[in-house]
C-alpha positions as CSV (number, residue, x, y, z in Angstrom):
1,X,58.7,-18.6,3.8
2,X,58.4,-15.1,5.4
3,X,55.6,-13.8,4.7
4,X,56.6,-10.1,6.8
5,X,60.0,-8.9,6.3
6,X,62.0,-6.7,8.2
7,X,62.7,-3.2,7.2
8,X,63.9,-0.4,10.0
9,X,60.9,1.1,11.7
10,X,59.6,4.4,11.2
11,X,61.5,5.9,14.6
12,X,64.8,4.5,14.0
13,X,64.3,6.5,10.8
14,X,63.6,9.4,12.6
15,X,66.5,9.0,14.7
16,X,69.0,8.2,12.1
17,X,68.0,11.5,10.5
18,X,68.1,13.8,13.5
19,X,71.2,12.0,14.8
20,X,73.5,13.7,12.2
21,X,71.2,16.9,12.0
22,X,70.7,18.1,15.6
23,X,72.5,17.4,18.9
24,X,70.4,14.8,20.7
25,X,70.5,14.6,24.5
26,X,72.8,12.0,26.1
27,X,69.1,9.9,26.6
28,X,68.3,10.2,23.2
29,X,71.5,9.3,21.4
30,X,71.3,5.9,23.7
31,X,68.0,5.4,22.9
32,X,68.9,5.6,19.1
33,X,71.8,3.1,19.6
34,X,70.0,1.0,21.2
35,X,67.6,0.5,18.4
36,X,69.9,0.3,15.8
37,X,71.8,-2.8,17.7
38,X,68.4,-4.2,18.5
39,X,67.7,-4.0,14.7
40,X,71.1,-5.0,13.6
41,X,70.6,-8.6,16.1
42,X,67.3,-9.1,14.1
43,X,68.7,-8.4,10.8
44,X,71.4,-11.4,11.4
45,X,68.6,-13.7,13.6
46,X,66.9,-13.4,9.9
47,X,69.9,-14.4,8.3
48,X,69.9,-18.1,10.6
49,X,66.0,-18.3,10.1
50,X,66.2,-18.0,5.9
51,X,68.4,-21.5,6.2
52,X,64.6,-23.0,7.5
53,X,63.7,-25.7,4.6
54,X,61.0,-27.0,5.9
55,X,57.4,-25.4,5.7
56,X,56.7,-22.9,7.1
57,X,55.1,-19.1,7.5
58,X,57.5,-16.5,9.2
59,X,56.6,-13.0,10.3
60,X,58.3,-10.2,11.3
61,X,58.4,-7.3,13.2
62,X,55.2,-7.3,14.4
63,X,52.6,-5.1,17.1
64,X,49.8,-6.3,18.2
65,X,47.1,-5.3,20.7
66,X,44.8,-7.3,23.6
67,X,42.9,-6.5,25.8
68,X,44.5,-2.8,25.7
69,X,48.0,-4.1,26.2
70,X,50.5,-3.2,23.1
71,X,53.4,-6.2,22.8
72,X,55.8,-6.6,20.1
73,X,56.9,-9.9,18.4
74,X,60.6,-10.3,16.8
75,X,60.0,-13.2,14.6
76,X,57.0,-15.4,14.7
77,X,57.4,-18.7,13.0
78,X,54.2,-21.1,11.8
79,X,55.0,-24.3,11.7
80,X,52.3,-27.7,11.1
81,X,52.3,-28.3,15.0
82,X,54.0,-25.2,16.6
83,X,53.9,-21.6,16.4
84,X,57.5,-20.4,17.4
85,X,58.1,-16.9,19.3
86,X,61.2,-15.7,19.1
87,X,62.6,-12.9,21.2
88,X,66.0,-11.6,20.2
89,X,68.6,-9.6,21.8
90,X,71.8,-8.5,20.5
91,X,73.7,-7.9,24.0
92,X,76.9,-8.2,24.5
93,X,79.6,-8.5,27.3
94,X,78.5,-10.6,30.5
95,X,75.4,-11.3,32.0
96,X,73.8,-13.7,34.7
97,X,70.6,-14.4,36.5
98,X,70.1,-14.0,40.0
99,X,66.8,-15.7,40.7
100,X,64.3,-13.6,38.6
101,X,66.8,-10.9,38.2
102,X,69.0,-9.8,34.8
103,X,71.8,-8.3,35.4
104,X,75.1,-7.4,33.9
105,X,78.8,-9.1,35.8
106,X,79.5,-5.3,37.8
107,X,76.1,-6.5,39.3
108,X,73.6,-3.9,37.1
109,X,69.9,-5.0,37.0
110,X,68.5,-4.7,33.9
111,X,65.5,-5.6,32.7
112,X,64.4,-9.2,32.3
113,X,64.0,-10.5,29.1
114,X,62.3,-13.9,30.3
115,X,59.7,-12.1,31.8
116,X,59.5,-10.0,28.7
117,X,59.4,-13.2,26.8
118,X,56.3,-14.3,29.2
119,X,54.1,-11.4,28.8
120,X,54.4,-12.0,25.1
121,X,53.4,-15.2,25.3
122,X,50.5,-14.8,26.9
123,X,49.2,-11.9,24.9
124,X,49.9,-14.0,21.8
125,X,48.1,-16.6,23.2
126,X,44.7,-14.9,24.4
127,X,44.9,-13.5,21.1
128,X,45.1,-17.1,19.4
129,X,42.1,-17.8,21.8
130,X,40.2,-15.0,20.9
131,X,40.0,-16.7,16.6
132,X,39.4,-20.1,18.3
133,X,43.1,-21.0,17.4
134,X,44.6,-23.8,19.3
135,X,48.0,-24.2,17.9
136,X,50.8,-24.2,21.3
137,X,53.1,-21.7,20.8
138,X,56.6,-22.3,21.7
139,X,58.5,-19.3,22.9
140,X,62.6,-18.7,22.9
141,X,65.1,-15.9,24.0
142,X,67.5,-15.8,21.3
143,X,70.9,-14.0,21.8
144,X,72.8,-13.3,18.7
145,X,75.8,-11.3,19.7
146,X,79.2,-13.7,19.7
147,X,80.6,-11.7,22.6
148,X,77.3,-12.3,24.5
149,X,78.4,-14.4,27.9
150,X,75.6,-15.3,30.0
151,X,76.2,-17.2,33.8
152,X,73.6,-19.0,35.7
153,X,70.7,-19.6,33.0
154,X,67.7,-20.7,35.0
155,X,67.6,-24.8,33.9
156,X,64.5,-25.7,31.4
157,X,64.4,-22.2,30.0
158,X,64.3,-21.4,26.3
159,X,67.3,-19.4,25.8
160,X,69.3,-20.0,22.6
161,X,72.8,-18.6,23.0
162,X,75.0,-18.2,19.8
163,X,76.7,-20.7,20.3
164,X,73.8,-23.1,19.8
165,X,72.2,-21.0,17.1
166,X,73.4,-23.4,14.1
167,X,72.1,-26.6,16.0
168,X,68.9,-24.9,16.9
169,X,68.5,-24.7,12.9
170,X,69.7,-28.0,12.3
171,X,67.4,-29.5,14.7
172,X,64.2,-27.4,13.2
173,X,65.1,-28.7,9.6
174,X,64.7,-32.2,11.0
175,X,60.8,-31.7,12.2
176,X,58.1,-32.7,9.5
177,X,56.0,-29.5,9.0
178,X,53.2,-29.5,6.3
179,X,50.9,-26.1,6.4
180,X,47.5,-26.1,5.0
181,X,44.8,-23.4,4.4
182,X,44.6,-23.2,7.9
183,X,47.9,-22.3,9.1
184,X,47.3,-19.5,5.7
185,X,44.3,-18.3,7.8
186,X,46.1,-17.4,11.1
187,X,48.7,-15.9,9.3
188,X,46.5,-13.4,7.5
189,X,44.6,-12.7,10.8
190,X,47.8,-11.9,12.2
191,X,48.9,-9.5,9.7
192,X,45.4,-7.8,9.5
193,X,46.3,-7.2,13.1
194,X,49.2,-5.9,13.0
195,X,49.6,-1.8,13.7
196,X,52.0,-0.1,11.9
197,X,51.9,3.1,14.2
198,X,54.1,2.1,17.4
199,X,52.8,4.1,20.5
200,X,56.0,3.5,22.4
201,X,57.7,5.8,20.2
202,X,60.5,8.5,22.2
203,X,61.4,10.5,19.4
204,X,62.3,14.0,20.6
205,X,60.4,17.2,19.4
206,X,62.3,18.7,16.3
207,X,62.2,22.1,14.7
208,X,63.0,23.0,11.2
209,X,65.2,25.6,12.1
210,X,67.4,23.7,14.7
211,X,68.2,20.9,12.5
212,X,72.0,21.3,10.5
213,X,71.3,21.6,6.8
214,X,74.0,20.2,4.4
215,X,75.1,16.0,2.9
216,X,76.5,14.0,6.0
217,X,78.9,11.5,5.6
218,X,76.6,7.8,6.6
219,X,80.2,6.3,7.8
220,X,81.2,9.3,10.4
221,X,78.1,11.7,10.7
222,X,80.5,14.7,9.1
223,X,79.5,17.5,6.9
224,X,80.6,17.7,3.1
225,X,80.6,21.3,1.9
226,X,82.8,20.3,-1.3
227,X,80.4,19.5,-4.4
228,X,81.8,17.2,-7.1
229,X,79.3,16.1,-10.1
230,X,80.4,12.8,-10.2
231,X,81.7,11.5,-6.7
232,X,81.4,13.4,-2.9
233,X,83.8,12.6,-0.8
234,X,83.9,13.1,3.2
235,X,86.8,15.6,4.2
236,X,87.3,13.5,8.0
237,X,87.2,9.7,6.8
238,X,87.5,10.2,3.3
239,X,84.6,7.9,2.2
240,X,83.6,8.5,-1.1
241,X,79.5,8.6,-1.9
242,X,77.9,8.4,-5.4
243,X,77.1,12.2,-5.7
244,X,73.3,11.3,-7.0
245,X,73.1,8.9,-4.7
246,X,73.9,11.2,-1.7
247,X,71.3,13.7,-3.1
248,X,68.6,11.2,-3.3
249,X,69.4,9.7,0.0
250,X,68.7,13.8,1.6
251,X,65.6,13.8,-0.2
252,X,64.5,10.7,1.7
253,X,65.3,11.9,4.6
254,X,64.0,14.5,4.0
255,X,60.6,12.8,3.8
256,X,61.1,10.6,6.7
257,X,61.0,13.7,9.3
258,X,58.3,16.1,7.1
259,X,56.4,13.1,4.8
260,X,53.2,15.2,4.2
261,X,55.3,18.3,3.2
262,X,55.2,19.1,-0.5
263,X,59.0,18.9,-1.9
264,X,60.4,21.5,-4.0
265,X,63.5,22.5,-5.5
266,X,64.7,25.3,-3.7
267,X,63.3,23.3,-0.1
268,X,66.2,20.5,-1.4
269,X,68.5,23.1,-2.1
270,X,68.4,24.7,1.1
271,X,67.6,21.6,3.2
272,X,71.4,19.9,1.7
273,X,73.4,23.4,2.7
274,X,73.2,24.8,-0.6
275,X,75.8,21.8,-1.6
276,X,74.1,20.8,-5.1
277,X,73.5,22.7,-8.4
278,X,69.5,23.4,-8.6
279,X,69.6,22.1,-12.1
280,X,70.9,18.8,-10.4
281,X,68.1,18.9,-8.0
282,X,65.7,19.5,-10.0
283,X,66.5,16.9,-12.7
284,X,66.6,14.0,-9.5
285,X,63.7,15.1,-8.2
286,X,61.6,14.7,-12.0
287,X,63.6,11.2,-12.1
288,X,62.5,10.1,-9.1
289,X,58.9,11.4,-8.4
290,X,56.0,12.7,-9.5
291,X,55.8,16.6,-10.8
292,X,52.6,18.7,-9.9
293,X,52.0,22.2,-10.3
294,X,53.2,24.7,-12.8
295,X,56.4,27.3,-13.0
296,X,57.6,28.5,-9.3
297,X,54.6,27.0,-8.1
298,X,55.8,23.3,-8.8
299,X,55.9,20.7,-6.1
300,X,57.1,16.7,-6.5
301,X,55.3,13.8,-4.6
């Protein structure tokens, strides 16, 4: 049973947004990639850990805090006998170890996710220490992507490759796993320690006035200056959007770079280029949130 689901963390909304509004620095635009293919491998590591049957408590996504030291947790499964740490890449092309070192096949080090994998471990476990909690925990290096190759795998480690990801399952469905109140109580200590503010976060300093106003296209990143009442429809790929449902999705964006400014009509109308009737904006916004204020001086929040 997951008890924490996934959803996209605040700076890869941040990201997303100011990817298709402002022209990020080689850095940045990596950065961003990379953590929407690190969430993309978790979103289908989810999809293999939902075929679980037996009991159990899974959480997500989590960051959590000992002894001053920040670590984050992919998945964290709570079985009768085992907790279950899961780090998950979703690399692809060819990798190998050599000795403690990750690297890709032109010979690139990069960083190690075993060791990685460690560090976690033993946070996780002072912090079971810390409630009394005895429970082992079992840790794994998941890879997800099907054109992931690794070479040389030190012997006894925990890596699951996708290749072995359905027999990993299988073999988990076949353990005997009955939680009681107990297992309930770690889980809720867990998630009552869990920070939802990441201090790791690299987003880059944004101004109003740099960022592009106007609808972009979600399968391309181009701009749609031609309004339609029923459907929008991008001028390079020729997607077509839901016209309220592009609007809507600008308002949230919206939001997700400037969440504790007050939202108006005329900020919507300038924020998407001018592209949408006022009337049209003004009628989603009523439909969608909550009016205060009077006249020219009305606000939705």
């Amino acid at each position: 049973m997951f008890l924490k689901n996934r959803s996209e963390s605040e700076e890869l909304r941040v990201m997303k947004v100011l990817n298709s509004r402002m022209d990020l620095a080689e850095k940045e635009k990596q950065y961003y990639l990379n953590l929407q293919k690190g969430f993309e491998g978790e979103v289908i590591f989810d999809g293999y850990l939902k075929r679980i049957v037996i009991q159990s408590l899974i959480l997500n996504d989590l960051l959590l805090e000992q002894n001053h030291s920040h670590y984050q947790i992919d998945s964290l499964m709570i079985s009768q006998r085992l907790s279950y740490l899961f780090e998950v890449k979703n690399f692809e092309g060819e990798y190998y170890f050599e000795g403690n070192k990750f690297k890709t096949i032109n010979g690139n080090e990069v960083k190690n996710p075993l060791l990685q994998l460690d560090r976690n471990v033993s946070l996780l476990r002072q912090f079971f220490n810390s409630f009394g909690i005895k429970i082992p925990i079992e840790p794994y290096l998941v890879f997800v992507n099907p054109d992931f190759t690794l070479y040389q795998a030190p012997l006894n480690s925990r890596i699951i490759l996708p290749t072995n990801l359905n027999r990993f399952i299988q073999k988990m469905n076949k353990q005997m796993s009955a939680l009681n109140h107990q297992h309930v109580g770690l889980s809720e200590k867990i998630l009552a320690s869990h920070i939802t503010k990441s201090p790791f976060s690299k987003v880059p300093r944004y101004e109003y006035s740099q960022l592009r106003k106007g609808v972009f296209c979600q399968a391309c990143g181009t701009g749609i200056a031609e309004y339609h009442s029923l459907i929008l429809t991008c001028p390079k790929c020729g997607k077509p959007v839901n016209t309220i449902s592009a609007l809507v999705r600008s308002i949230e964006e919206y939001q997700v770079l400037y969440p504790s400014e007050k939202l108006s009509t005329n900020t919507i109308y300038e924020w998407t280029g001018d592209l949408f009737p006022k009337r049209t904006i003004r009628q989603t916004l009523k439909e969608n949130l909550v009016i205060s204020g009077y006249g020219q001086w009305s606000y939705y929040e």
